[in-house]
N, C-alpha and C positions, 0 to 999 in steps of 0.2 A: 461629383468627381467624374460620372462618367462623358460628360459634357464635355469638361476639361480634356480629358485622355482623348478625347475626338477630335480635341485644336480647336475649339472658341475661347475667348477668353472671358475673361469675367464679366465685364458688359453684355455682350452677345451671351452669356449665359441667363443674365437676367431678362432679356429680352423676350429667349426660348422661352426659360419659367413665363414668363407674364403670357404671352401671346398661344403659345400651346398646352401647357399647363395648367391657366389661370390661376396662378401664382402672384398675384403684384407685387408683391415685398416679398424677401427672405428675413428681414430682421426679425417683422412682430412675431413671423412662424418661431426661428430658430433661437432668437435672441442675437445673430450675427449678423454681417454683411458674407456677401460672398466670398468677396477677399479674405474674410478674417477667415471663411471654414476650410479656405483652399491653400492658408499661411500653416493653419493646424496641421495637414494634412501634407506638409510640405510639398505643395504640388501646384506653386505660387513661382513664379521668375523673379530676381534682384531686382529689376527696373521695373517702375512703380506702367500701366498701364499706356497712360498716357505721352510722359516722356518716352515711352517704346514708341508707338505710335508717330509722334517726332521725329526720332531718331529714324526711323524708315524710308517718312519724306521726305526727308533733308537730304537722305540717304540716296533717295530718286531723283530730286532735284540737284544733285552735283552731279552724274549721271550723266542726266541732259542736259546740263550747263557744258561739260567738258566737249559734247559734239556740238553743242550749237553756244558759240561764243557771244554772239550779238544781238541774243537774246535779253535783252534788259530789262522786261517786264519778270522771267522768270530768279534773273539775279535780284531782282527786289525783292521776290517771294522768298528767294533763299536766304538774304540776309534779314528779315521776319522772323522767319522760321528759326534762325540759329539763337537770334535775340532770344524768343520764346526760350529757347532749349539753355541756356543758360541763366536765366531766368527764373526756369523751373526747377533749373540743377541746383541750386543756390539756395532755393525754399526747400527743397527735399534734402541738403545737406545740414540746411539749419535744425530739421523736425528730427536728421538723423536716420532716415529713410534710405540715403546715401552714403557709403562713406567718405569721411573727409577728401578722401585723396582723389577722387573719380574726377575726372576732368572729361570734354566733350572734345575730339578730336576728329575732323571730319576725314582724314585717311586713313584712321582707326577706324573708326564704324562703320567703313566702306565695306567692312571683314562679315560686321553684323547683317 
């Protein structure tokens, strides 16, 4: 928890554990993943890690598309990137992870 309240997230949590710690796993110790102790502990974000992560880049990449128009190698990255992102949206709605109604809007998440 205290990791968390410092602003890493769960990954880079596990990392710390392993690398300073010598921690390799939380599961075998706790019986949990990180996520699951930081869901408990409600001190977990709506949006699953990696579609965060996404949404960021995507977020940077429309950004620099809008001053730099003729850039076409990064409009390719960006239309990747949104495929991912609804793609992902779509399996985490299916698991319910999401709710139905979330949609990816890229002058919405401009906010995010």
């Amino acid at each position: 928890m205290k990791l968390y309240k410092e602003g890493h997230s769960p990954s880079k949590i596990g990392i710390i554990l392993r690398d300073q710690h010598g921690i390799p796993l939380t599961k075998p110790i706790t019986g949990k993943s990180v996520t699951q102790i930081l869901k408990e502990r409600k001190m977990f974000s709506s949006l699953p890690e990696d579609l965060e992560n996404l949404l960021r880049k995507a977020t940077h990449l429309h950004v620099h598309y809008d001053k730099n128009k003729a850039d076409l190698h990064n409009k390719r990255s960006l239309q990747m990137m949104e495929a991912t992102i609804y793609k992902l949206s779509k399996y985490y709605k299916r698991k319910g992870v999401l709710p139905p109604d979330w949609k990816y809007s890229p002058k919405a998440i401009s906010l995010f």
